[in-house]
C-alpha positions as CSV (number, residue, x, y, z in Angstrom):
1,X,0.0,0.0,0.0
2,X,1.5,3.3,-0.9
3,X,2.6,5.8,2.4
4,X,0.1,8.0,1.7
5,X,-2.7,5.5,1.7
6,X,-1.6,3.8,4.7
7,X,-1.5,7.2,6.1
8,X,-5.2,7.7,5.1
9,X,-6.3,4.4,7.1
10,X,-4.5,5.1,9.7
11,X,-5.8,8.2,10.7
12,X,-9.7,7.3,9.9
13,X,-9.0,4.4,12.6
14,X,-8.6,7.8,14.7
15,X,-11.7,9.5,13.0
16,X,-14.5,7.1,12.3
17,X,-15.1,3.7,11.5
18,X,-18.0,3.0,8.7
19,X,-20.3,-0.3,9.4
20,X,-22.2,-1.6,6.7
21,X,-25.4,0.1,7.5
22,X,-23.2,3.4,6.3
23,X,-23.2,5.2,9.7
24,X,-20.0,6.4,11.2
25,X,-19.7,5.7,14.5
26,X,-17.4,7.2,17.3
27,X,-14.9,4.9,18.1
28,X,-13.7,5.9,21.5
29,X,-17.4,4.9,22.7
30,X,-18.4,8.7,23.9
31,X,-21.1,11.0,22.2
32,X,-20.5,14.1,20.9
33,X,-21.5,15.7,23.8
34,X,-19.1,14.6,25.8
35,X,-15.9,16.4,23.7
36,X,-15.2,19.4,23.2
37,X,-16.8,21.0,20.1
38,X,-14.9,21.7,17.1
39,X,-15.4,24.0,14.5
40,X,-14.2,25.8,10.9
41,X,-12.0,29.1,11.7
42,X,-12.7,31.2,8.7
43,X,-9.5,33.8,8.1
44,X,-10.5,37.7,8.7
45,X,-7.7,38.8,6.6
46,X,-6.5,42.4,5.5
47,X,-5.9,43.9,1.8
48,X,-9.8,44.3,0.6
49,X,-10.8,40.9,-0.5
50,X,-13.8,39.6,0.7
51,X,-13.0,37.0,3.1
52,X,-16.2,37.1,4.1
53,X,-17.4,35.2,0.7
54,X,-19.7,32.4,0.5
55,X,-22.0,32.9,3.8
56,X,-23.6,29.7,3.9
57,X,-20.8,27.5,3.0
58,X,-19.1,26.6,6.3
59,X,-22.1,25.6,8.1
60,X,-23.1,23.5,5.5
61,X,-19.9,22.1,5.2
62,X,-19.9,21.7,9.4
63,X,-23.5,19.9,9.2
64,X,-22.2,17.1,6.7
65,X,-18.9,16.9,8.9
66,X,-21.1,16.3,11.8
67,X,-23.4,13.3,9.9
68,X,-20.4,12.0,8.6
69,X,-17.5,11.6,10.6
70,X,-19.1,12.2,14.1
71,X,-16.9,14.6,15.0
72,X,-18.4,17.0,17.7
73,X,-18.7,20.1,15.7
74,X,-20.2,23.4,16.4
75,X,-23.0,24.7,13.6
76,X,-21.6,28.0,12.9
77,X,-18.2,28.6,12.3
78,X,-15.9,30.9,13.8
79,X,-14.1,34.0,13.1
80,X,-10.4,35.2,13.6
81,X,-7.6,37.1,12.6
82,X,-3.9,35.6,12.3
83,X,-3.5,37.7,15.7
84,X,-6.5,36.3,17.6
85,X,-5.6,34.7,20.9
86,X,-7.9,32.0,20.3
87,X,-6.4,31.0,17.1
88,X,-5.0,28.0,18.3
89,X,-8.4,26.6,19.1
90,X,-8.9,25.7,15.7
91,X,-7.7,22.7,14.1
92,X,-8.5,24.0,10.5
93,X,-8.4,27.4,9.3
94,X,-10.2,28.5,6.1
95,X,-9.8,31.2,3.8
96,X,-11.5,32.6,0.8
97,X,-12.3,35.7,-1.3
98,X,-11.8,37.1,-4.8
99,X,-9.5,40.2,-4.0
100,X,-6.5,41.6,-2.2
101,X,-4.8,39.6,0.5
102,X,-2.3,41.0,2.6
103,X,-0.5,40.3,6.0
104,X,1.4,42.3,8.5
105,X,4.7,41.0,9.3
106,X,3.4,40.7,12.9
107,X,0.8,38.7,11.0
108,X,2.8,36.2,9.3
109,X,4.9,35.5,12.3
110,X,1.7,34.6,13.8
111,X,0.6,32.3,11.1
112,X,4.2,30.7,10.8
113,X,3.7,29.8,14.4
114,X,0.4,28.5,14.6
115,X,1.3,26.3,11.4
116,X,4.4,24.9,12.6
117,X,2.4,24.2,16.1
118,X,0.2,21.5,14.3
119,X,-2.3,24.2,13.0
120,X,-3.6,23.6,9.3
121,X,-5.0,26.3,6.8
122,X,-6.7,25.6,3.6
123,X,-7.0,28.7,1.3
124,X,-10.0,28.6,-1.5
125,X,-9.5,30.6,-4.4
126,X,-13.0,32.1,-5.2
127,X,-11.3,33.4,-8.6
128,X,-9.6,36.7,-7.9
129,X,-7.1,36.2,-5.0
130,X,-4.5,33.8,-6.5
131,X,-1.7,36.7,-7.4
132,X,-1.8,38.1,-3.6
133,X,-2.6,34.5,-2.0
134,X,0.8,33.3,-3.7
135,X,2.4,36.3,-2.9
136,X,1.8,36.5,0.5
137,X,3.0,32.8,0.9
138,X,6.2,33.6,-0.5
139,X,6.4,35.8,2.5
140,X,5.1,33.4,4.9
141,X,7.8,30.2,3.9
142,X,10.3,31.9,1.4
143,X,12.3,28.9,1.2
144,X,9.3,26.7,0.2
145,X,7.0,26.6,-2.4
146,X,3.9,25.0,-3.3
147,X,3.7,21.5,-5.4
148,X,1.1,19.2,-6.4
149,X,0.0,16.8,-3.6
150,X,0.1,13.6,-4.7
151,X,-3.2,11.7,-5.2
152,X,-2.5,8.7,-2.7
153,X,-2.4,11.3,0.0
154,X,-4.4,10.6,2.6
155,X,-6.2,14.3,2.5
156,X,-7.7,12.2,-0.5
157,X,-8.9,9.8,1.3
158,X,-9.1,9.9,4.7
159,X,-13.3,9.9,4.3
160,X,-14.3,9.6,1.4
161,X,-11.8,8.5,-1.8
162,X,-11.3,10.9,-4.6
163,X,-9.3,9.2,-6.4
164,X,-8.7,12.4,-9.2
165,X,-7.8,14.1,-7.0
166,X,-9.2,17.6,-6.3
167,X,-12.8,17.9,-7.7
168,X,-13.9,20.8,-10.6
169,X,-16.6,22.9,-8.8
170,X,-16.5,26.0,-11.3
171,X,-15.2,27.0,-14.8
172,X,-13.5,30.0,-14.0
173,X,-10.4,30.5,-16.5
174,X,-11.4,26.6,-17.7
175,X,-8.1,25.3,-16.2
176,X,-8.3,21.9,-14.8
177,X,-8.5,22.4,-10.7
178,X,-5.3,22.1,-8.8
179,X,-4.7,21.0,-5.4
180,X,-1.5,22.3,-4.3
181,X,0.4,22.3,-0.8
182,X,3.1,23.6,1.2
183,X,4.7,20.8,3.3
184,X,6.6,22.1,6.3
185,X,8.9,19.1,8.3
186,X,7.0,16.5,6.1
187,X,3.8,17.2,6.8
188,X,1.0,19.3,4.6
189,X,0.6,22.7,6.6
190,X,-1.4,24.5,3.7
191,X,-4.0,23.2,1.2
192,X,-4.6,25.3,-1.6
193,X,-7.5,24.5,-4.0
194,X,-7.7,26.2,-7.2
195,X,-9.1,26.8,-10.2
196,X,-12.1,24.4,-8.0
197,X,-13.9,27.0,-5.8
198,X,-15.3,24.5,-3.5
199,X,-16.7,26.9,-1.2
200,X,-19.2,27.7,-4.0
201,X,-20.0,23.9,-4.1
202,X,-20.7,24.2,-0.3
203,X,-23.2,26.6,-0.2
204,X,-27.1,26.1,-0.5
205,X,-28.2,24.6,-3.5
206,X,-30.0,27.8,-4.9
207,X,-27.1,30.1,-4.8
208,X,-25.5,29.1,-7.8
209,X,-27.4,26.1,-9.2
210,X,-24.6,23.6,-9.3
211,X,-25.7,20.0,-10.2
212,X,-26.3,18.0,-6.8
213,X,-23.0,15.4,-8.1
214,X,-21.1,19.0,-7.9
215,X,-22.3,19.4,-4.7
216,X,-21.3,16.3,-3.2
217,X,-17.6,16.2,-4.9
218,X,-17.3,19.3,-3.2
219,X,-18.4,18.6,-0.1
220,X,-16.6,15.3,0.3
221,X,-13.2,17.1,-0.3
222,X,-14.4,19.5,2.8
223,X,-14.9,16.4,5.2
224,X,-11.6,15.5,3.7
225,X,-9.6,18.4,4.4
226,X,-11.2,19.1,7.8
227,X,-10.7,15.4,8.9
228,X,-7.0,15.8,8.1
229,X,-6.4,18.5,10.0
230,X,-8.1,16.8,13.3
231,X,-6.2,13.8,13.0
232,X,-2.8,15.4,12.1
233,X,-2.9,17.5,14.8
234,X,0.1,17.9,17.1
235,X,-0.8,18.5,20.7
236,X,-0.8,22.5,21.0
């Protein structure tokens, strides 16, 4: 079995285990009332893009979490800054928008910290903040750079297996959809999806009229990504 697929069993021994009725099931034998509740921390960043795009993404994405994995989440998700003294609270930190991204330098040190602490941070291109997004990365790890994560990673297929990789939500510049990362000490740090837009394939159904198959590519990639960042998560 390749590393990263072993890696993907591994940790959904730690996550869920599926009987044949479909259900996932907690396996240390406690409800989810009896953990602490996890949620989405969506990224209140500088610069003028709206990182505040897609409203009723994130809880959608926290209610499927929540039937599929058994994970004690929250419903709504939560909000922070780089410099929020929270931040470390939050196993998976989201970002989105179509515009200008830009961090402080008291910023970056922030996020370098939280990152190399076990933190996780998937940024979503919503078509528009790729040129600052890569920018600012370059700042964040300028000895490192994104590459392709390869498809027998387990952020692939610690839930549900995608195979292809990262799903095609949205046309956009009609580039195939990339899913990049940034590995720091051998382990993926930063997810970025693009030319997908899977927060768009989060949201209700009516606000962009995706085709329900859409939907549910998109959504399995969310319990994906989140999953990965619970289970890979270093004591903080």
């Amino acid at each position: 079995m390749p590393a990263g697929r072993a890696a993907a069993a591994a940790l959904t021994l730690v996550l869920v285990a599926r009987p044949a009725g479909g259900q996932a099931q907690s396996l240390a034998g406690e409800g989810p009332a009896d953990a602490t509740r996890l949620t989405i921390a969506r990224l209140h960043y500088g610069g003028g893009g709206d990182w505040y795009a897609n409203p009723s993404s994130l809880p959608n994405l926290l209610e499927r979490i929540r039937r599929e994995t058994r994970l004690p989440v929250a419903g709504r998700e939560a909000v922070v800054t780089p410099l929020s003294p929270d931040l470390y609270d939050y196993p998976y930190l989201y970002m989105t928008g179509h515009g200008n991204v830009r961090f402080s330098e008291e910023e970056l040190s922030a996020l370098r910290r939280y990152l190399a602490a076990g933190g996780f941070l998937h940024a979503d291109d919503n078509y528009g903040m790729d040129a600052s997004f890569r920018r600012e990365l370059q700042r964040l790890f300028p000895q490192r750079e994104l590459v392709p994560v390869p498809l027998d990673h387990a952020i692939y297929h610690i839930v549900h297996s995608l195979p292809d990789g990262l799903p095609k939500i949205h046309e956009h510049d009609g580039l195939p959809a990339e899913g990049l990362g940034l590995f720091h000490d051998g382990r993926l740090v930063i997810f970025y999806s693009y030319q997908s837009d899977l927060g768009d394939g989060w949201e209700d159904p009516e606000v962009h009229g995706d085709p329900a198959p859409i939907r549910e590519q998109a959504l399995n990639m969310g319990v994906n990504l989140f999953a990965y960042a619970v289970a890979q998560r270093k004591p903080l």
